[in-house]
C-alpha positions in Angstrom: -19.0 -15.9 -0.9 -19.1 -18.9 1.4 -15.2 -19.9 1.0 -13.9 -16.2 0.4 -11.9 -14.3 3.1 -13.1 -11.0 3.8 -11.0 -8.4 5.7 -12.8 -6.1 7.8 -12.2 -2.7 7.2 -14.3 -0.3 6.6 -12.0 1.1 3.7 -12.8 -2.1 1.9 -15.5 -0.4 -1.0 -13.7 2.9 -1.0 -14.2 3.6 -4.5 -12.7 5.9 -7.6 -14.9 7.2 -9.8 -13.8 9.8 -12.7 -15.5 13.4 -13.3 -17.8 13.6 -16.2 -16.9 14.8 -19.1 -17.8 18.3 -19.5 -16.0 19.0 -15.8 -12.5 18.1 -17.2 -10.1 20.1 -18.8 -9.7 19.4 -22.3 -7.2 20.6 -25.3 -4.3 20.3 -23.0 -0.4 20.4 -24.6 1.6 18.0 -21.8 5.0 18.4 -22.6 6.9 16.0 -24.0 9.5 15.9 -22.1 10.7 12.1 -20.9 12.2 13.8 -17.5 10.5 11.4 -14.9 8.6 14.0 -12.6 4.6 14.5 -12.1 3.9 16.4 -14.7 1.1 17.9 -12.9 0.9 19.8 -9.5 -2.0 21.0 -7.3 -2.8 22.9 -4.4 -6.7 22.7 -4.9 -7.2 26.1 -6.7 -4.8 25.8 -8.9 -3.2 22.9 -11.2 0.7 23.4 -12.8 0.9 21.7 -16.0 4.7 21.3 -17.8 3.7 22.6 -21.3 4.9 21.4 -24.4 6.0 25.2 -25.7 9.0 26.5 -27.9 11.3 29.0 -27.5 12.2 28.1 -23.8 10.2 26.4 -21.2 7.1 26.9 -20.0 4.7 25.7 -18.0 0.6 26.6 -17.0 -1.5 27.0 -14.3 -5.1 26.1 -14.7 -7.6 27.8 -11.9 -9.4 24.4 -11.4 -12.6 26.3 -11.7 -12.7 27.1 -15.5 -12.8 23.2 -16.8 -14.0 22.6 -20.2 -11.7 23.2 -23.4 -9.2 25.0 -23.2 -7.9 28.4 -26.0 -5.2 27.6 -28.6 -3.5 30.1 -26.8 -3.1 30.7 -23.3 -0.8 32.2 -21.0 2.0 31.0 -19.7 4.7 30.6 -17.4 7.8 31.9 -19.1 11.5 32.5 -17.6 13.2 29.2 -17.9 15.8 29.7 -20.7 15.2 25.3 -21.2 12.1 22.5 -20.6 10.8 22.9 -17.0 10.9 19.6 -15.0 9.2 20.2 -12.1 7.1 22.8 -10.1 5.4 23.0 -6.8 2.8 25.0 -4.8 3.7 26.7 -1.5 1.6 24.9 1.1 1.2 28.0 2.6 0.2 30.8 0.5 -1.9 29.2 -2.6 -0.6 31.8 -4.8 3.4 30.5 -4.8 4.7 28.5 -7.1 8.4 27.2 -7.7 9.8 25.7 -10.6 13.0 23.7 -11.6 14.4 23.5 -15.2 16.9 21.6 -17.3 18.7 25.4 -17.2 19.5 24.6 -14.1 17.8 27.5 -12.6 14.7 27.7 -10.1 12.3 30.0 -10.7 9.7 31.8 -8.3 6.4 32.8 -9.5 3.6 34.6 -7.9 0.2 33.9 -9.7 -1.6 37.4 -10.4 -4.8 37.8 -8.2 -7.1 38.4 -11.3 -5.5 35.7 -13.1 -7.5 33.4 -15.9 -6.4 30.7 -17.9 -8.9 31.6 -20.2 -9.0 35.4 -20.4 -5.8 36.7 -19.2 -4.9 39.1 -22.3 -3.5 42.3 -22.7 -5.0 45.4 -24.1 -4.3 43.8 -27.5 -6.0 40.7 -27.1 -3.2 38.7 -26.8 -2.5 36.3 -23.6 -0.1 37.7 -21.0 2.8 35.4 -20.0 3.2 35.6 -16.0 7.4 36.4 -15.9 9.2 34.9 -11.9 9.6 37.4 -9.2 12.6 35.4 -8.0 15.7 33.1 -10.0 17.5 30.9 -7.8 20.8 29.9 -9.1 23.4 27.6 -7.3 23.4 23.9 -9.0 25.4 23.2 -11.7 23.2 20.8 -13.5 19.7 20.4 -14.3 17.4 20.7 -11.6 14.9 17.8 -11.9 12.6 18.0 -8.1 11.3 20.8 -6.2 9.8 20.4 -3.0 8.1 22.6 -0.8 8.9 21.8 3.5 5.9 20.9 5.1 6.2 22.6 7.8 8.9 25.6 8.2 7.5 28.7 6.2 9.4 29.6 2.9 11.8 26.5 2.6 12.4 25.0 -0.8 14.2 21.8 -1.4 15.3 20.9 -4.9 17.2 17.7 -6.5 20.0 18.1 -8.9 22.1 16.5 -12.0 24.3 17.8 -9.9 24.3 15.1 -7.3 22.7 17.5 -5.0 19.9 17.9 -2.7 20.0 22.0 -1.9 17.4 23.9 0.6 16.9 27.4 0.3 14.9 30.4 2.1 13.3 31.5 -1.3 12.5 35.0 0.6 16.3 35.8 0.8 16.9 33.6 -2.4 19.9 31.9 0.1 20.8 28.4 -0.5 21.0 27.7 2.9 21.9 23.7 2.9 23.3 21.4 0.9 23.1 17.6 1.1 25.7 16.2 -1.2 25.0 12.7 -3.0 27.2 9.9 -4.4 24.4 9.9 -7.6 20.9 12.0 -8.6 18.4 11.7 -6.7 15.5 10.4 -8.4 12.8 10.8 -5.1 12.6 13.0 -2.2 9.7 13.8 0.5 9.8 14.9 3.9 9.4 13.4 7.1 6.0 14.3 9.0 7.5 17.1 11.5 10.1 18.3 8.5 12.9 17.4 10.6 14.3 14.2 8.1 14.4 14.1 4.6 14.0 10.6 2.6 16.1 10.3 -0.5 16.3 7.7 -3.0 19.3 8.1 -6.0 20.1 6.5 -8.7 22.9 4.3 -7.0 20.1 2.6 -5.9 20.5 3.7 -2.4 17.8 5.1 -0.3 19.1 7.2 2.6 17.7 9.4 5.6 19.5 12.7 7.2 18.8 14.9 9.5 19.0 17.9 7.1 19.7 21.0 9.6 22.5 18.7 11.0 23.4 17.5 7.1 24.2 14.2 8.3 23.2 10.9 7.0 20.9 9.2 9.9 20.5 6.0 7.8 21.2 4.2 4.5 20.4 0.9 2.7 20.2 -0.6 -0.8 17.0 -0.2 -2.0 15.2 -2.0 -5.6 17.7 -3.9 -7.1 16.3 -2.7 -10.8 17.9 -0.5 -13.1 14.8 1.8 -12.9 14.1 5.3 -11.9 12.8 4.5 -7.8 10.2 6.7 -6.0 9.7 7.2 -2.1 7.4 8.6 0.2 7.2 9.2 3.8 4.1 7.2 5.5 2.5 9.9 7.7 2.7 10.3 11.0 5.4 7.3 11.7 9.0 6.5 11.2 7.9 4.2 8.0 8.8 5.2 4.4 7.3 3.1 1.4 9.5 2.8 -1.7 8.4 1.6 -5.4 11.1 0.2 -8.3 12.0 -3.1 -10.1 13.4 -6.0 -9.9 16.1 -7.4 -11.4 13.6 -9.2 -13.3 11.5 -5.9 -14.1 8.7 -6.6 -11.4 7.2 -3.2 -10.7 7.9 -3.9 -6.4 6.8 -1.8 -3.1 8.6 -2.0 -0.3 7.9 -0.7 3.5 10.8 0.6 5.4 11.9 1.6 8.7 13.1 4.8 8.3 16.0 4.7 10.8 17.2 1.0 10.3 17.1 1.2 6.4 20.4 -1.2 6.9 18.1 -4.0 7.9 16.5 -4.2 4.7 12.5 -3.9 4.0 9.8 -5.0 6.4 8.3 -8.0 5.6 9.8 -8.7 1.5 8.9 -6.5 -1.8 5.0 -6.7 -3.1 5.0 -7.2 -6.6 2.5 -5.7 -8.3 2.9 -6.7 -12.3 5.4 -6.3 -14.6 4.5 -2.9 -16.7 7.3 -1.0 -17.6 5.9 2.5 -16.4 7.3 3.5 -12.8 4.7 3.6 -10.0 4.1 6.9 -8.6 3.3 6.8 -4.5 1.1 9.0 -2.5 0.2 8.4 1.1 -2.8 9.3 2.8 -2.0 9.9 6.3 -5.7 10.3 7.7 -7.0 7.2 6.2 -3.7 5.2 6.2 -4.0 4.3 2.4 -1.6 4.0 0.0 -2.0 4.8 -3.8 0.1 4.5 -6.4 -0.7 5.4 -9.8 1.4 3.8 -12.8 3.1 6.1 -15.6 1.7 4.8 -18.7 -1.2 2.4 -18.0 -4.4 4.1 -16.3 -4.8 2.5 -13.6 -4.4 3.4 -9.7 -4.2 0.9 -7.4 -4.4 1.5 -3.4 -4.0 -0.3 -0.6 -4.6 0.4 3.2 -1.2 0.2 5.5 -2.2 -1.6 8.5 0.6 -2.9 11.0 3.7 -2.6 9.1 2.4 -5.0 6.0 -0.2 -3.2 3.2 -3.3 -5.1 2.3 -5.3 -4.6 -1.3 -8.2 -2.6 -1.3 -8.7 -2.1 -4.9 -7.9 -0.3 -8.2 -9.4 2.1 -10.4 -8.8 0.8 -14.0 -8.8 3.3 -17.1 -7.1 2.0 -20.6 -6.4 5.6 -21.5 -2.6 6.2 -20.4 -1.5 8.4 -17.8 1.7 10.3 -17.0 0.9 12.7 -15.0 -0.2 12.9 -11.1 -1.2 15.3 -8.8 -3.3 15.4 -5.1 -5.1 17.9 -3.6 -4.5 18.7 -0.4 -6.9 16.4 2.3 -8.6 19.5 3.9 -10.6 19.9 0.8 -11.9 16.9 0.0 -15.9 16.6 -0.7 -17.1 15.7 3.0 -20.3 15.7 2.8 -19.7 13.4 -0.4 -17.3 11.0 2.4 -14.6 11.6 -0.5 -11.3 10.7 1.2 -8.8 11.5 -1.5 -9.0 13.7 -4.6 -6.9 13.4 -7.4 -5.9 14.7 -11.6 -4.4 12.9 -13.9 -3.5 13.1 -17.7 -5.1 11.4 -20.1 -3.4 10.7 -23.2 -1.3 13.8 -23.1 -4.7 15.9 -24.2 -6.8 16.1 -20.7 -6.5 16.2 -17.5 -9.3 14.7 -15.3 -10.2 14.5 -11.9 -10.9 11.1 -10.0 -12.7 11.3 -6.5 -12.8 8.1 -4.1 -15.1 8.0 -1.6 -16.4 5.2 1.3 -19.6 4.7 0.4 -22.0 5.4 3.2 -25.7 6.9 3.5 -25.7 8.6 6.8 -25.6 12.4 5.9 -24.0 13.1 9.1 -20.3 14.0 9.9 -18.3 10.9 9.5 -15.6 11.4 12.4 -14.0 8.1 12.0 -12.9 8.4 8.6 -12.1 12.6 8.7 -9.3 13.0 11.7 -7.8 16.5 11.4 -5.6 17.5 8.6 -2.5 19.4 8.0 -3.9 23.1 7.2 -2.2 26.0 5.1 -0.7 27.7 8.5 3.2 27.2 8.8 4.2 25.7 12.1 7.9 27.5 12.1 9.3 30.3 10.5 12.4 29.5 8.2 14.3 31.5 10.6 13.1 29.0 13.6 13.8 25.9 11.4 16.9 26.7 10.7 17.8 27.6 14.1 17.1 24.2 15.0 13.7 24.6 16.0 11.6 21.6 16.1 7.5 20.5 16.2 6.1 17.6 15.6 4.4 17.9 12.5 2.0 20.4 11.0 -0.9 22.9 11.9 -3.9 20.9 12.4 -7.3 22.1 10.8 -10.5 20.8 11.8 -12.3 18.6 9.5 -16.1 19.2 11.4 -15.5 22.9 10.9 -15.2 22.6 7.3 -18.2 19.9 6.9 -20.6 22.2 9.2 -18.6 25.7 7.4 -18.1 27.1 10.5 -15.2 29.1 11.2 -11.9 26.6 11.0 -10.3 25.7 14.4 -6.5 25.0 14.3 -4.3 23.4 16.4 -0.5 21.8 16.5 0.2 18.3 15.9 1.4 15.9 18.5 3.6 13.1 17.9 3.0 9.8 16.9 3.3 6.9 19.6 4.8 4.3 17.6 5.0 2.4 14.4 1.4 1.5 13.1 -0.8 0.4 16.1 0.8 -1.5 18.2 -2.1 -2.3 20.4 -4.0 -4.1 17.2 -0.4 -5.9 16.3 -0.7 -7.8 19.4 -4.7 -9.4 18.9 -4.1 -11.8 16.5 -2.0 -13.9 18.9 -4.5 -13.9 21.4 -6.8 -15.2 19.3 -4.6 -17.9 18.0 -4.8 -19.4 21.5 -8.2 -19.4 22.5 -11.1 -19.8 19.6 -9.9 -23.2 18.1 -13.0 -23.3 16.1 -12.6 -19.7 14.6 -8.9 -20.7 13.6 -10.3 -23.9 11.1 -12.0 -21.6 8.8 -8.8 -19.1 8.7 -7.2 -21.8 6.3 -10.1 -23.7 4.3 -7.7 -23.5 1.6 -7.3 -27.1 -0.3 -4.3 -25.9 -2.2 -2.6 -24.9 0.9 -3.1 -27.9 2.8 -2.3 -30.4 0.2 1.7 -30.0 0.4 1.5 -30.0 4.0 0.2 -33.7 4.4 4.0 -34.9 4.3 3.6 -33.6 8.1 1.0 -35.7 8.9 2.6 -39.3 9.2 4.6 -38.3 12.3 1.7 -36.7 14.1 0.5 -40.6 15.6 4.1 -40.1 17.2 2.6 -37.7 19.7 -0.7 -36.9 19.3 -0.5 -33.6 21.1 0.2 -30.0 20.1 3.1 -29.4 22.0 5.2 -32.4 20.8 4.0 -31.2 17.1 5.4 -27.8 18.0 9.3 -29.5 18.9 9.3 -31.5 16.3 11.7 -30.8 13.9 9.5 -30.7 10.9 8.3 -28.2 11.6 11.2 -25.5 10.2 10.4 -27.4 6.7 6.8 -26.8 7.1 7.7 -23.4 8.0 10.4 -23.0 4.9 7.4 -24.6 2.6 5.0 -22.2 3.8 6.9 -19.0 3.0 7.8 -20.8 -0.5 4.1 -21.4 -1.5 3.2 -17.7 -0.4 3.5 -16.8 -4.4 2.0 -19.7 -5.8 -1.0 -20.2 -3.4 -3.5 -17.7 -2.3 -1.8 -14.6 -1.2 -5.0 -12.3 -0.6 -5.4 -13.4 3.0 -3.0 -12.1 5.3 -3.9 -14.5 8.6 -2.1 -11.9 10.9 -5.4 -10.0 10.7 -6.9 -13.3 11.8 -9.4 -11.0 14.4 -10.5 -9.2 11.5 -12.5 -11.7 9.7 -16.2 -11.6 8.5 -18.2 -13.8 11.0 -20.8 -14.4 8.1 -17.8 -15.5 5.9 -16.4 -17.6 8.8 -19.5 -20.0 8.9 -19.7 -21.4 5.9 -16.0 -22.6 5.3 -16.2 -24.5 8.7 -17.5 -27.4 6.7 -15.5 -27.4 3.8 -12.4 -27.5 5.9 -12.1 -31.0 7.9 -13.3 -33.0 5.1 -11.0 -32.5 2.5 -8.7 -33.2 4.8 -9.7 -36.5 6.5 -10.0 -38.1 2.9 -7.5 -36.8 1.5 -4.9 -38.7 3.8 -6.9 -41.5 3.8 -5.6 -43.6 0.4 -1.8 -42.9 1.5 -3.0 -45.6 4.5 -5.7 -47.6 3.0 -3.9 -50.5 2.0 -2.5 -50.9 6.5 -6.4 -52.1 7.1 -5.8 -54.7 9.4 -8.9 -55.1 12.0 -7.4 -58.1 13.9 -4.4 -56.4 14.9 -6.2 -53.5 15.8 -7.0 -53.2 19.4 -3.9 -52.8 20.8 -2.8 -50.3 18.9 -5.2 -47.1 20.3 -5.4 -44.3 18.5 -1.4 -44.8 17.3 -1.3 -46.2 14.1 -4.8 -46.2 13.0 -6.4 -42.8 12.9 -6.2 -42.6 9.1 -7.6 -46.4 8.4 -11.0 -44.9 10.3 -13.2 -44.9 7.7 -14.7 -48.0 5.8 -17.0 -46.2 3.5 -14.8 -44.4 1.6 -15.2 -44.8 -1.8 -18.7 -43.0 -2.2 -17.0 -39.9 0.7 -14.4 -39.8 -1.6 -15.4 -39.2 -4.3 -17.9 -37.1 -3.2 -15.1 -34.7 -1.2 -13.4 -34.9 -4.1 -15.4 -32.7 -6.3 -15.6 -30.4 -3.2 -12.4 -30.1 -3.0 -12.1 -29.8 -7.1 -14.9 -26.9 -6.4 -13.1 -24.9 -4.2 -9.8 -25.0 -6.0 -11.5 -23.2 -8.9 -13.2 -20.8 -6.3 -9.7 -20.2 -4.8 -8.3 -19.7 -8.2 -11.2 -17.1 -9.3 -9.9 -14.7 -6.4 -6.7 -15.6 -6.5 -6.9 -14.6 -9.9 -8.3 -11.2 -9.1 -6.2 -10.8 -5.6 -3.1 -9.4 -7.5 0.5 -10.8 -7.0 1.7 -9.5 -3.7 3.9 -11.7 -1.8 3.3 -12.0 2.4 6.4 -11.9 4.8 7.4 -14.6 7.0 5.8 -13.4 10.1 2.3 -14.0 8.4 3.9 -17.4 6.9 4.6 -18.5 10.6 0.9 -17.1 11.7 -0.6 -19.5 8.5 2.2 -22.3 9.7 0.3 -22.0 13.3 -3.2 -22.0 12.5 -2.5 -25.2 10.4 -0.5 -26.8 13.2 -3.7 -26.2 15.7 -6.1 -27.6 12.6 -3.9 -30.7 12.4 -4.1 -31.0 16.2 -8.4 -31.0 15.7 -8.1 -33.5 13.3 -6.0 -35.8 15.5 -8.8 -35.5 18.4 -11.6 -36.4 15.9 -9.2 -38.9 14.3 -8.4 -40.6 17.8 -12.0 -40.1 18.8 -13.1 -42.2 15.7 -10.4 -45.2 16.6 -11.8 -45.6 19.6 -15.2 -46.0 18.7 -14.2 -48.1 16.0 -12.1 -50.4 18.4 -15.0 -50.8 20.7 -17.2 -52.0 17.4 -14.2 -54.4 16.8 -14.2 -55.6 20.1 -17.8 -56.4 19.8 -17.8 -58.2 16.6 -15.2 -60.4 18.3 -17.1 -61.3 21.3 -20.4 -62.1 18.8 -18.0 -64.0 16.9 -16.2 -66.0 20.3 -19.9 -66.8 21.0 -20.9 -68.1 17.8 -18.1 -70.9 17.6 -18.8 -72.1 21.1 -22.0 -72.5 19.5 
């Protein structure tokens, strides 16, 4: 650990860890279908599975208390007239569902109050099939996304073949928006207060309206690959976070602003890998932590959004495949567990299975800092108030501390949020550029990283001072080499968060770092020894030549150096691929300019004495041929 960067958050060991097997839900018939949607839906007491079923389509709902294998035959969903695509829970009463088929109907169901997935029959024996209270007919096409508002009571938006994005009151069955689209839409989700709605299409165009006004608010390319694209809102804040391909197939996130989409993304793509499966997005807005779970492999990565830029925490790794996805709501995570997202998945197209992740912490108490309040199943508007124009700024709060002590729940409204991601920590790191010098050398004890910057270093005995080294001109090559190497070198540590380090990581590296450096300049001079000429050149020409007893220091800083290359390479190795922005490649460019300014002092420091030791040996030597 004694060259590793640590950053300090206390999300850092958050953890996933999969249900046992006798508490999952086994025999399962996932449909077959290859429409890219979740598959699976949740609202906590229930989970919506698309069925593989003849004679129509057909989904189920699973009560997520009766785990364990499930009948040959079970009940189901039935009033599609084709496969269903999608479905959706009402946030606000637990017993609503919607659905949207390749009929290109939406269907309304209402899930019977004695309802069992295991023992739902009629007086012959035989399971009941739940029929819709309400159709919905208005697109053309298939419907392929439904999506419940998060805040406005009764509002339904739904995605079409049709190249439509349509909102209806599913009281009055009234389609009572329509947003019109150049292509499908492959991705929606709502802003925090409902008042925006994100789209993504397959004209690889993301876009933003204002949807009681219909009117596009923003619009930008978005992945450049040929790829089915997802997007999500981030919370509480006018950032949205994308996932889709490169040209090149990379699977790519990407963090936008949501009302300058023109600009482009914030900072450059992560890459993640190159699987083929898309990456499905959910954002946890209480912890500020991203997860995205990959169709087809079995893994879920997640990483924790931190001043416009997303650092990785970890990944929970499976090798049975996964297509389908579903969260349940945050206000019913295990608290007294500290589990801070809950989640089902497929597996293999037979079971679904739930994964908990948790921060791993022994007090028993109520952990406040990790359990803010949490959107509850009270609607802030009516649809008649929505649509009227009507605006909040986000969702009825519940109390978390009410349901950890099981008290009665305290609600109250949401109030906005101040401004993109924490502004107040955005603006440390540069105070701390200026002042702890020492604290800055560890920050880039990388060898590899300061290797291809040594082409700097003959024009520093021009100057010999920071500021000079800061107007020279080099230094936009430096800078254009820095952003270049972000892929190849170690991309793990983000030196914006440069206040954030371990202090027990910090002390070890301070030794590694000026050695390497000192003798690794040093043979590029060697051969310019020239102690005669010497003393009237001070501390100009000769800081490298400083040191006569090199061959045994270098070789010995040599396998140093040859050590922590492999060390770098083990976590760079298990760090992933993401690629950092410029703004941290002209932090790193920084810290490295200050390093090289130390290592002028101690070189010039060094010159001197070894001047004075020159001018010695001439005096003894002035002396002896008098004599």
């Amino acid at each position: 650990m004694s060259g590793k960067f640590v950053r300090a958050s206390k999300y850092r060991h958050v953890f996933g860890q999969a249900a046992k097997k006798e508490l999952q839900y086994e025999n399962i018939k996932v449909t077959n279908n290859a429409w890219d949607s979740n598959i699976l839906k949740t609202n906590g007491k229930y989970i919506s599975v698309n069925w593989n079923a003849s004679g129509g389509g057909a989904f189920a709902v699973i009560p997520v208390s009766e785990v364990g294998k499930s009948p040959d035959q079970v009940p189901l969903f039935r009033g599609h007239t084709a496969q269903v695509l999608d479905t959706d829970f009402d946030p606000f009463h637990q017993n609503i569902i919607a659905s949207g088929s390749d009929d290109a109907k939406i269907c309304i169901w209402e899930i019977p109050e004695d309802y069992s997935f295991h023992n739902y029959l009629d007086e012959e024996g035989e399971p009941k099939d739940i029929k819709p209270v309400k159709i919905l007919s208005g697109h053309s096409r298939k419907v392929g996304h439904v999506l419940f508002h998060p805040v406005a009571e009764n509002i339904l938006a739904s995605s079409s073949l049709d190249y439509t994005v349509r909102l209806w009151n599913i009281e009055t069955g009234e389609n009572v928006i329509t947003l019109k689209h150049p292509d499908m839409v492959t991705s929606m989700s709502f802003s925090y207060n409902g008042q925006y709605l994100a789209t993504i299409s397959r004209d690889k165009k993301l876009r933003v309206w204002d949807i009681i006004k219909q009117e596009i608010v923003s619009e930008g390319p978005a992945h450049a690959g040929a790829k089915n694209q997802r997007v999500t809102w981030l919370g509480n804040s006018d950032r949205l976070a994308t996932t889709g391909f490169s040209k090149l197939s990379d699977r790519q996130i990407g963090i936008w602003d949501a009302f300058n989409l023109e600009k482009g993304d914030l900072g450059g793509f992560y890459n993640v890998d190159q699987s083929s499966g898309i990456l499905m997005p959910f954002f946890d807005d209480s912890n500020k932590i991203l997860y995205l779970a990959g169709k087809g492999d079995g893994n879920i990565r997640y990483y924790e959004f931190q001043n416009d830029e997303l650092f990785e925490l970890s990944e929970f790794q499976s090798t049975e495949p996964q297509r389908g996805f579903a969260v349940i709501p945050k206000r019913l995570v295990n608290v007294k567990e500290n589990e801070v997202f809950g989640c089902y998945k497929t597996v293999v197209d037979q079971r679904i299975e739930y994964v908990s992740f948790r921060v791993p912490r022994r007090s028993e108490e109520f952990q406040d800092d990790i359990y803010p309040d949490a959107p509850s199943d009270q609607p802030a508007l009516t649809a008649e108030e929505w649509l009227s124009g009507k605006q909040v700024d986000g969702p009825i709060l519940v109390s978390m501390r009410s349901v950890y002590d099981g008290s009665v729940p305290t609600f109250h409204p949401a109030e906005k949020s101040a401004s993109p991601e924490a502004t107040p920590a955005a603006s440390e790191p540069p105070k701390k550029v200026e002042t702890p010098k020492e604290a800055e050398t560890p920050k880039k004890a990388e060898p590899q990283k300061v290797e291809p910057k040594k082409e700097a270093t003959p024009q520093t005995p021009k100057t010999g001072t920071l500021d000079d080294l800061k107007e020279d001109s080099s230094i936009n090559k430096l800078l254009k080499k820095s952003s270049d190497l972000d892929t190849v070198n170690d991309a793990e540590d983000p030196s914006k968060a440069e206040s954030t380090w371990d202090d027990e990581d910090d002390k070890p590296v301070v030794v590694k770092e000026p050695t390497p450096v000192v003798t690794k300049s040093e043979p590029k001079v060697e051969p310019k020894v020239e102690p005669k000429v010497e003393p009237k050149n001070e501390s100009k020409v000769e800081p490298k030549t400083e040191p006569k007893s090199t061959p045994a220091a270098a070789k010995a800083t040599e396998t140093k150096t040859a050590q922590d290359k492999t060390e770098a390479a083990k976590e760079t190795s298990n760090a992933g691929t993401k690629s950092l922005g410029l703004k941290q490649s002209v932090e790193k460019l920084s810290s490295l300019v200050l390093h090289l300014e130390n290592v002028i002092e101690n070189l010039s420091k060094a010159n001197l004495e070894k001047d004075l030791r020159l001018q010695e040996v001439e005096k003894k030597l002035d002396q002896l041929l008098k004599k």
